[in-house]
N, C-alpha and C positions, 0 to 999 in steps of 0.2 A: 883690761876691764877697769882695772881700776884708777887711770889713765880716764877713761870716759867718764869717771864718778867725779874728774875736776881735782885727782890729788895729781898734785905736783911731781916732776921728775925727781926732786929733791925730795919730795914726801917719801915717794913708792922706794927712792935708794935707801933708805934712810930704813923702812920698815923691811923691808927685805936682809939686810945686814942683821938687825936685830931680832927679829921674829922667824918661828920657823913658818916654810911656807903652805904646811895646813892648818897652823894657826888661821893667819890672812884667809885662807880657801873657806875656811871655818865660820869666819866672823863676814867674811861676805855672803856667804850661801844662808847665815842666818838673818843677812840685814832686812831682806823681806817682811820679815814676822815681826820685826817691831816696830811700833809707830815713834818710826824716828820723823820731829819735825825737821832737822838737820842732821841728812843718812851721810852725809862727808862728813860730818863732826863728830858724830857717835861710830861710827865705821872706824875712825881711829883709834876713838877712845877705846873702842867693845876689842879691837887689834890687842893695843898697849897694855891695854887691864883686863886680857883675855877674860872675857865677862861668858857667864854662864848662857845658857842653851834658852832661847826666849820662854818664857813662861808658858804661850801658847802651842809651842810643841813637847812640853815639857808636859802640861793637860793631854794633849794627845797622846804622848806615851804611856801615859800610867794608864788611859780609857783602850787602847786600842790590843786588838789580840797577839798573841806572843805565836809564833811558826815553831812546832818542834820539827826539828832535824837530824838527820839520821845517827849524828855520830852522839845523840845526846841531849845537846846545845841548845839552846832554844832563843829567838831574837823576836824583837818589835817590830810589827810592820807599818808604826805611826809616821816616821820621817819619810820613809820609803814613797807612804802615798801622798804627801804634801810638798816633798823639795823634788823638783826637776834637775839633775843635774844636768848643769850648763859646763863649757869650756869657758875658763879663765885664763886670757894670755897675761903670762907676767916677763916681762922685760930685765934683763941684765943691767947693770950701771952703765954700759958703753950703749945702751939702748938697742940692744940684739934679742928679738923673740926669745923665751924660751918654751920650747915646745911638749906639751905634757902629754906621751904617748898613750898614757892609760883609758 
């Protein structure tokens, strides 16, 4: 995926070595929600300077109802209904899939 967004193999090496990989998962699944006029250029930066959770789910969370749960717990169901999770292939340095069983 992030290969198709136009970052380089030298990029994606480079960010995978130094970032953990839900950081990346993180800042890409958020790049949607903000109006990046350049989603390659801020997709790194938001990577790099782990940047906070967009502003527009961050309004969503505080507006949207909280699920209590049996053991207690209780959670937002704002991101739930706004991000689709998609599969993210990320590649090894030797450029070998690696495959996310979850």
């Amino acid at each position: 995926m992030l290969r198709a967004m136009g970052v380089t193999k030298e990029q994606a090496q480079h960010l995978f070595v130094r970032y953990p990989l839900e950081r990346i998962q993180r800042q890409m699944e958020w790049l949607p929600f903000r109006n990046a006029k350049n989603p390659l250029g801020y997709l790194l930066a938001a990577i790099e300077g782990d940047y906070e959770r967009p502003l527009s789910l961050r309004q969503n969370a505080s507006q949207s109802p909280t699920v209590d749960h049996s053991d207690g717990s209780s959670s937002s169901t704002a991101v739930s209904s706004l991000a689709k999770p998609m599969p993210i292939p990320f590649y090894t340095a030797e450029g070998e899939e690696i495959v996310n069983s979850s």
